[in-house]
C-alpha positions in Angstrom: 120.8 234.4 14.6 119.8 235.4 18.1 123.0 236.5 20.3 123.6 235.0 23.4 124.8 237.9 25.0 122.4 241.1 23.5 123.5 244.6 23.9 120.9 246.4 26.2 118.4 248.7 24.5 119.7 252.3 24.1 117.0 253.7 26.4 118.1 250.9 28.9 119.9 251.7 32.2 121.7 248.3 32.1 125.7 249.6 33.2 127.7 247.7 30.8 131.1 246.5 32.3 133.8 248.7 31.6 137.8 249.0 31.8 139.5 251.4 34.3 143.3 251.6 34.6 145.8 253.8 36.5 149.5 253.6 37.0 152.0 256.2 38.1 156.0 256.0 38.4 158.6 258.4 39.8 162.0 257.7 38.8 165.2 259.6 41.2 168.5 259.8 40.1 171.1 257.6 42.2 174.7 256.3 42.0 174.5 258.3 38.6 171.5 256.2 37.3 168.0 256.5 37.0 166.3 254.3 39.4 162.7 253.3 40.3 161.8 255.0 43.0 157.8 254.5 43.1 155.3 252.3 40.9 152.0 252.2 41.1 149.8 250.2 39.3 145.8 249.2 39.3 142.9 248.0 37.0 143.8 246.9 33.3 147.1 249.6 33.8 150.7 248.1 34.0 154.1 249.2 33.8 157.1 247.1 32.9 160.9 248.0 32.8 162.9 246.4 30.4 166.9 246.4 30.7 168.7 249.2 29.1 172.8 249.7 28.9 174.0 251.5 32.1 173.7 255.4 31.4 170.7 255.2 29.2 167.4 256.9 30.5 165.0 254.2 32.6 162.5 252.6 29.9 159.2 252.5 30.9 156.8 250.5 28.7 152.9 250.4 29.3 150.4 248.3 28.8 146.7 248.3 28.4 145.7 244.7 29.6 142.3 244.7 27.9 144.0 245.2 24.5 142.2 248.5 23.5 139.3 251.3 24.7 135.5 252.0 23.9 133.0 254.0 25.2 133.3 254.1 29.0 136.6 253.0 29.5 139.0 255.2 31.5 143.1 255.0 31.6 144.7 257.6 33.9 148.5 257.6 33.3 151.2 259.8 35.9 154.7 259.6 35.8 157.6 262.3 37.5 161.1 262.3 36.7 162.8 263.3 40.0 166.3 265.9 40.1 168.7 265.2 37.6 166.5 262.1 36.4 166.0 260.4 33.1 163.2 258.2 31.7 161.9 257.4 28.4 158.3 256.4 28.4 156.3 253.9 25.5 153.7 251.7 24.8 154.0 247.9 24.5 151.2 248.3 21.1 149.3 250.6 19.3 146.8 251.8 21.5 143.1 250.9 19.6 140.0 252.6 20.0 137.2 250.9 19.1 133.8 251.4 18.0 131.8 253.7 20.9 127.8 252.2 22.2 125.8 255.3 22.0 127.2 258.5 23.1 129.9 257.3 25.5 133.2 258.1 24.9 137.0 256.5 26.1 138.8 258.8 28.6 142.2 258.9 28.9 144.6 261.4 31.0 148.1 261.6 30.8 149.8 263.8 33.7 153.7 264.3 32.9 156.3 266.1 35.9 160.0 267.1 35.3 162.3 268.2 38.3 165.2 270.3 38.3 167.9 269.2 35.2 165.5 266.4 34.5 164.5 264.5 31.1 161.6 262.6 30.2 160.7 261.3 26.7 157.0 260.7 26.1 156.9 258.0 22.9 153.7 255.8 22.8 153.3 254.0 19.5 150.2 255.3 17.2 146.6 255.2 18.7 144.4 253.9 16.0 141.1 255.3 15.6 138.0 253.1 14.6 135.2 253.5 12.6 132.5 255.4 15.2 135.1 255.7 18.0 134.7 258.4 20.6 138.1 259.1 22.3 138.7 262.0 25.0 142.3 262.3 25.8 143.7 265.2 27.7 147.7 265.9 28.3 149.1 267.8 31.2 152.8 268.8 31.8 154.5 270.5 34.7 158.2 271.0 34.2 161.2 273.4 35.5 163.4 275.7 34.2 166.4 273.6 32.9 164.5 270.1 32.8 163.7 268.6 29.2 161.4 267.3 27.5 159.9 265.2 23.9 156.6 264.1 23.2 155.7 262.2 20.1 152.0 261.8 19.8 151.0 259.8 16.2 147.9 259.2 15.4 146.2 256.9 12.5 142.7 256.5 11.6 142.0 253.1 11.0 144.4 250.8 8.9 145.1 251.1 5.7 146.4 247.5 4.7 143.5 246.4 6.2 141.1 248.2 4.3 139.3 249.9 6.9 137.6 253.6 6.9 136.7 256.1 9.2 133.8 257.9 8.1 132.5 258.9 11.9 133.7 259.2 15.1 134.8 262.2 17.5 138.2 262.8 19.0 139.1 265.1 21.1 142.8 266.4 22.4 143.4 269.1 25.1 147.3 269.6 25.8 148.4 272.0 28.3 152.1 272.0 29.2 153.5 274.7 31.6 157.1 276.0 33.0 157.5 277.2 36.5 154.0 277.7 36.5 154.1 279.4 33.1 151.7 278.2 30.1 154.4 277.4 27.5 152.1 275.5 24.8 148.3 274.9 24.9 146.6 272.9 21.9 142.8 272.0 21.4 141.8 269.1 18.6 138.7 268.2 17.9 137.7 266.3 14.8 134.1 264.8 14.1 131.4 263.4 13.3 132.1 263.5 9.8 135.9 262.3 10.6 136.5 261.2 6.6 135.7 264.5 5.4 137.6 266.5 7.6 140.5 264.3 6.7 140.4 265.4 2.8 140.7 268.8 4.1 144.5 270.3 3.3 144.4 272.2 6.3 144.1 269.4 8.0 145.0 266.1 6.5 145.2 266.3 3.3 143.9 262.8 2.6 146.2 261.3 4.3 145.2 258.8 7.3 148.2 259.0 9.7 149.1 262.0 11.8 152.0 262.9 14.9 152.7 266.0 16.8 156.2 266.5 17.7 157.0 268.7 20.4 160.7 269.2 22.3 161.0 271.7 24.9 164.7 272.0 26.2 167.3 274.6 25.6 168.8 272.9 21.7 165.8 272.8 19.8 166.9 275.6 17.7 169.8 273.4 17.1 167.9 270.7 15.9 165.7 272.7 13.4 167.2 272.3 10.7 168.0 268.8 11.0 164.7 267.8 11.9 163.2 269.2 8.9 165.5 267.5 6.6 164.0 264.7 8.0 160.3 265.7 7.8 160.6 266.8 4.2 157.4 267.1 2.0 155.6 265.3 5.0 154.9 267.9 7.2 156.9 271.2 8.7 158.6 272.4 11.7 159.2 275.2 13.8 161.0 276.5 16.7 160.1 279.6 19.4 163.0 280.6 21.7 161.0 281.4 24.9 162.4 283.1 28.2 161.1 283.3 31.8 159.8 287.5 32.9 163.0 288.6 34.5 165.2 285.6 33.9 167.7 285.0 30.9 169.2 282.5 32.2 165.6 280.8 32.3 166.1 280.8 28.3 164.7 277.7 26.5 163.2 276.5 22.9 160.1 275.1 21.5 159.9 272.8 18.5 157.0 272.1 17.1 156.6 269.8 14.3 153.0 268.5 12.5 153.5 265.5 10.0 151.0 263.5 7.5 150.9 260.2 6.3 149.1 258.1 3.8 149.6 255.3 6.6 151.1 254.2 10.0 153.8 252.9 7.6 154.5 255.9 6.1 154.8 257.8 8.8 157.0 255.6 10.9 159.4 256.1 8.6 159.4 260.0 9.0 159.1 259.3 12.8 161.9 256.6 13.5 164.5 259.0 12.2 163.3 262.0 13.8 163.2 260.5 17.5 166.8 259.2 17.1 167.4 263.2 16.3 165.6 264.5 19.0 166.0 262.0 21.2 170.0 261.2 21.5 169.6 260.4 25.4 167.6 257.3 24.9 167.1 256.9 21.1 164.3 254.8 20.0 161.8 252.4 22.8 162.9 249.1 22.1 159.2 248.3 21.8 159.3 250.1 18.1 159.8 248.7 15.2 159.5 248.8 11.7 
């Protein structure tokens, strides 16, 4: 059968349509809440606010209005929590990555500032990873001494219940997250083009087709160690670094870092629910999860 709508040649220079989104939010402290205090948003990019009970950190929720990414598409996210500020930050779905034309590959940035006794929670459900996808995503963080911070980044290559495999693809994963202008954790991934074998790989997956990185930066992660690894178990490990500012004890803060594997998005939820609630006792879990 002849398509009515055939994909240009691969030595054509026919620009195929593409999706570009971009949305920012600031959120201030005031009357002891955390309020709006700019939005921004463009392109296939929005941001919704649901209602949360008064004292709880302002819930972001985004939403990629073109209902996944390819090759070529770009989403640049930015988001600040002001003084004294609190906001929790998720994504309506599972962002998917589908299959890439030729070389191109999806873009997306993610840009993350924390004022002075500030909090922000980054939990975006899994990104799923198609066969032949091509995702670039890079992670940047600017925060102060005092502020706090979780990110919760799961990942899952292609869906287990639905029988689909990833045997190719490339994705690739720059984090770079700083305090008063100091590096505090840097992290390069790259996986591909054989994406299937790599995953059979114990130092890397194991077999398993679902992966997060947890990360907390804020002065009780050592307190929390313990605690969270109970709750990780046989699924993966944690581990904590107490790191001080050159000069400045009172600048004293903790890193945990936590790496967990899954047989699915399933399986791994139920490692991750639990653990957010832990780490998270500010905001507890996005309404937007669920499992």
């Amino acid at each position: 059968m002849t398509s009515l709508f055939p994909l240009p040649a691969p030595e054509s220079s026919v620009a195929m349509q593409r999706t570009r989104g971009g949305g920012r939010l600031s959120v201030k402290q005031s009357a002891g809440e955390s309020r709006i205090d700019r939005l921004f948003q463009e392109g296939s990019a929005r941001i919704r606010i649901p209602r949360v009970p008064r004292g709880y950190p302002l819930e972001a929720v985004l939403i990629n209005t073109a209902g996944g990414l390819t090759g070529g598409d770009c989403m640049d996210w930015s988001f600040e929590a002001g003084a004294g500020a609190s906001m929790t930050l998720a994504t309506q779905a599972c962002e998917k990555t589908y299959k890439a034309y030729g070389t191109s590959e999806a873009r997306v940035s993610v840009q993350l500032k924390l004022n002075a006794e500030s909090s922000l929670a980054w939990l975006p459900q899994e990104t799923i990873l198609f066969d032949r996808a091509r995702l670039a995503r890079s992670i940047e963080v600017d925060m102060v001494s005092g502020s706090r911070l979780l990110m919760v980044e799961p990942l899952v290559f292609g869906r287990l219940a639905m029988d689909e495999a990833v045997v190719e693809g490339h994705f690739r994963d720059c984090w770079r997250i700083r305090q008063d202008g100091q590096l505090l954790h840097a992290e390069n991934m790259k996986l591909g083009p054989h994406i299937a074998d790599s995953l059979t790989r114990s130092a890397v997956a194991g077999g398993g087709l679902a992966v997060a990185t947890v990360l907390l930066i804020a002065p009780e992660a050592e307190a929390r160690l313990d605690a969270a690894r109970q709750v990780i178990g046989e699924s993966g490990g944690a581990s904590h670094v107490l790191m001080r500012s050159p000069g400045a004890a009172m600048n004293e803060t903790g890193k945990l870092l936590a790496r967990i594997v899954a047989r699915d998005s399933y399986e791994l939820r139920k490692v991750l629910v639990p653990l957010i609630r832990l780490l998270n006792p500010l905001g507890g879990m996005p309404k937007v999860w669920s499992i």
